[in-house]
C-alpha positions in Angstrom: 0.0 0.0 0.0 3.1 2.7 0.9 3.7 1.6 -2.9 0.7 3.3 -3.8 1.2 6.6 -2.5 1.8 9.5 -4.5 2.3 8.5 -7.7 0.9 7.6 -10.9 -0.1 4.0 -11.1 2.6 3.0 -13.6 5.4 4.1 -10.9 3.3 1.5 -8.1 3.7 -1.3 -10.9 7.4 -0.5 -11.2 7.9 -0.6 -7.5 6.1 -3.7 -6.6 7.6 -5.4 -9.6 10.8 -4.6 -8.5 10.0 -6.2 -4.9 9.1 -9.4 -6.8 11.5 -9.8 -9.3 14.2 -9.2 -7.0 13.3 -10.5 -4.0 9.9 -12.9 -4.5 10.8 -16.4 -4.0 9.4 -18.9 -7.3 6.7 -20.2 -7.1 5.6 -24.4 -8.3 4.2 -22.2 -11.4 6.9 -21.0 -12.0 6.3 -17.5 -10.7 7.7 -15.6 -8.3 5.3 -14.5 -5.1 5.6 -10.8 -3.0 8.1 -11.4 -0.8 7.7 -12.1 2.7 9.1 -9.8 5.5 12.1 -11.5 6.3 13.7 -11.3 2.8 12.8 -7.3 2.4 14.4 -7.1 6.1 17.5 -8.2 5.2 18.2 -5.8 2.1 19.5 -2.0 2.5 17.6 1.1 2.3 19.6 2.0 -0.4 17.8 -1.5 -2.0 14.8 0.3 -1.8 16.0 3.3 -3.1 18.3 2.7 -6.1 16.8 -0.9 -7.5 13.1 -0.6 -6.9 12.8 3.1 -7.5 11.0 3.9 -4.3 12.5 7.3 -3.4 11.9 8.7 0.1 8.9 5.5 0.8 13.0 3.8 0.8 13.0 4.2 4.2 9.4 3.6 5.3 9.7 -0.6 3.4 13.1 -1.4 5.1 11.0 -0.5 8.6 8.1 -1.9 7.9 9.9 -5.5 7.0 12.6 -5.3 9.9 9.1 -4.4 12.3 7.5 -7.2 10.6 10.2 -10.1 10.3 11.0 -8.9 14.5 7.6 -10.0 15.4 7.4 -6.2 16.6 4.2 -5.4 14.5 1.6 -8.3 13.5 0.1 -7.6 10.4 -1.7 -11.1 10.1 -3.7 -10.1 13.7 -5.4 -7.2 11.7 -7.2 -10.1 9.6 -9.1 -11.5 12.4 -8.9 -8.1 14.9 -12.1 -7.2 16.1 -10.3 -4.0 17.8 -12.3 -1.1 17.6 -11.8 1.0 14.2 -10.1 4.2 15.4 -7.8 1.5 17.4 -6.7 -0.6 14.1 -6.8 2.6 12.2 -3.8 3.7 15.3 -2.0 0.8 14.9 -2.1 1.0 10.7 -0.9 4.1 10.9 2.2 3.6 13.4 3.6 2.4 9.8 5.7 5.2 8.8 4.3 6.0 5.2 1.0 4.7 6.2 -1.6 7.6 6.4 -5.4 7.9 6.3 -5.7 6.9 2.6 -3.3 4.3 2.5 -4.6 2.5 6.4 -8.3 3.3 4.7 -7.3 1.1 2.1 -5.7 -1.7 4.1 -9.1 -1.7 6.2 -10.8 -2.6 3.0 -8.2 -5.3 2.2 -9.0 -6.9 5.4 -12.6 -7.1 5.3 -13.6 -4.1 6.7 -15.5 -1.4 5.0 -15.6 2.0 7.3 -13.2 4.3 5.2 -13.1 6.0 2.0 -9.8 6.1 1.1 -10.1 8.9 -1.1 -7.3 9.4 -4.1 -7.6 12.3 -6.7 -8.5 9.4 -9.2 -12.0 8.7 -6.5 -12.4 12.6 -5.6 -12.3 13.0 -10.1 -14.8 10.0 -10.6 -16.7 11.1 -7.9 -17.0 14.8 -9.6 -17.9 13.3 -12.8 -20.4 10.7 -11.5 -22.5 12.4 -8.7 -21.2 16.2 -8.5 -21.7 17.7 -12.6 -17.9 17.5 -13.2 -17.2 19.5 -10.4 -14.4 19.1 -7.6 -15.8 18.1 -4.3 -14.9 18.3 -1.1 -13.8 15.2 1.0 -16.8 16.6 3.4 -19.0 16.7 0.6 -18.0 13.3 -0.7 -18.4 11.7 2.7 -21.8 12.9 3.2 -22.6 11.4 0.3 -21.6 7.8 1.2 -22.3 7.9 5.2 -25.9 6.8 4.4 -24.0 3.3 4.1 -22.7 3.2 7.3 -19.4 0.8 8.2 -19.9 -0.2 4.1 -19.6 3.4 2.9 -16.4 2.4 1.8 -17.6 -0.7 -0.3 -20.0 1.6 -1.6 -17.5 4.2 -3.1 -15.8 2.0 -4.8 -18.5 -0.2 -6.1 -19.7 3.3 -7.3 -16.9 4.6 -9.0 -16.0 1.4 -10.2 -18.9 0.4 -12.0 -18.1 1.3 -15.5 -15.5 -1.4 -15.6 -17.7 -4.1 -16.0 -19.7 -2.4 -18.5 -18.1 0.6 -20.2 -21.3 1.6 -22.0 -23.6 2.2 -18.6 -21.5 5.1 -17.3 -23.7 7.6 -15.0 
């Protein structure tokens, strides 16, 4: 998720390939898988930095794997937590590079529906979808979705997702 901060998509593809083609272990298929927290932990910032192309998120991967691979931070718990949401939310964020949209995200990931994660590619669709093309506010776009309740995020994206299964029904 840190990979997905910031950038274009294009530059999250590069970095995550990176991860894998460097570090993923091979697969029976004859791919290679994400790799786990150990092998990240045991590679320099500088890894980070000059072969995956993550720039100053460099710093924020070789943590989160060394916090990881310790035993220091379980990120498997957050799969089966049934901690209160501002609580998760706390610990997500204790991830350096891990902020609102990118533990909002995670929480979504894991099962769990409460935040928006909102992007400038959701704020745009929202704008085009539900506000005549014009920029709304995060307020304005919460609003929107908090008739939903703890699936208001579901909702957004099932919203501004739509047209991907059928291009031709676009609101």
């Amino acid at each position: 998720m840190i990979c997905t901060t910031n950038c274009s998509w294009a530059l999250t593809e590069k970095m995550v390939t990176g991860l894998v083609s460097e570090l993923g272990r091979m697969s029976d298929d004859g791919r290679k898988s994400f790799p786990d927290a150990q092998a990240m932990s045991e590679v320099p910032v500088t890894f980070y930095r000059d072969r995956v192309r993550a720039g100053y998120r460099a710093p924020y991967l070789k943590e989160l794997a060394e916090r990881v691979a310790s035993g220091e931070l379980d990120v498997e718990s957050w799969l089966s937590s049934d901690a209160p949401l501002p609580d998760l939310i706390k610990e997500m964020k204790s991830v350096k590079g891990v902020g609102n949209y990118a533990a909002e995200n995670l929480l979504k990931l894991i099962g769990r529906y409460d935040g928006l994660a909102l992007d400038s590619w959701t704020r745009a669709q929202f704008a085009r979808m539900r506000n005549q093309g014009r920029p709304a506010t995060d307020k304005r776009i919460s609003r929107f979705y908090a008739r939903f309740d703890s699936w208001r995020g579901l909702a957004l994206w099932c919203d501004v997702t739509r047209h991907w299964l059928n291009p031709e029904n676009v609101a």
